[in-house]
N, C-alpha and C positions, 0 to 999 in steps of 0.2 A: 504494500500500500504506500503508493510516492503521496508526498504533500503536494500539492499544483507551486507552480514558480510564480503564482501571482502572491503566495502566499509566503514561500520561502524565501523571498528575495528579501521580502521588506525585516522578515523575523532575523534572517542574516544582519543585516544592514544594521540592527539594532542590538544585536549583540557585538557586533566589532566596534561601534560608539560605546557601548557598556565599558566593554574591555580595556578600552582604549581611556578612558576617566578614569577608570581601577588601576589602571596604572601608571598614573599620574605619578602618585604617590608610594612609598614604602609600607611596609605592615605598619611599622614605628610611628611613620605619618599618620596614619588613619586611625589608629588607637591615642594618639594628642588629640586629633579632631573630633573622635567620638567624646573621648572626657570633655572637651571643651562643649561641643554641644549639646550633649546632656547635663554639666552643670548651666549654662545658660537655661536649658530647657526648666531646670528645678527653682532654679531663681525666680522663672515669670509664673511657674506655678506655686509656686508660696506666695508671692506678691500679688497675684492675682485672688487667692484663696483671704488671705491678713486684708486685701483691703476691701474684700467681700462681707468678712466678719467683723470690718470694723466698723462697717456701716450699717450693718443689724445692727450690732450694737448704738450705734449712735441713733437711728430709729427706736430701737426698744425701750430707751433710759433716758433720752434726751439729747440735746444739743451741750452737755456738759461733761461731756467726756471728754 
């Protein structure tokens, strides 16, 4: 069972772009940029969550918090 070349061209075409950004970089490279973008990522979700609760709270109790 062949895949048709209308099909295989383009899934080609998109795997050697793949390949070709993977390895831009070293293993070394990509494990700094994963840390890097998942502490950014935990930062906007804290910040996001603290300043969600901080404004229940300042609805719940008042403008004097």
């Amino acid at each position: 069972m062949r895949m048709p070349e209308k099909y295989s061209s383009p899934i080609a075409y998109l795997w050697s772009i793949l390949i070709t950004i993977l390895s831009i970089f070293t293993l070394e490279q990509w494990v700094a940029i994963v840390g890097i973008v998942c502490t950014i990522g935990t930062f906007l979700v804290n910040w996001y969550y603290k300043r969600k609760e901080y404004k229940l709270k300042e609805y719940h109790y008042g403008e004097d918090t």
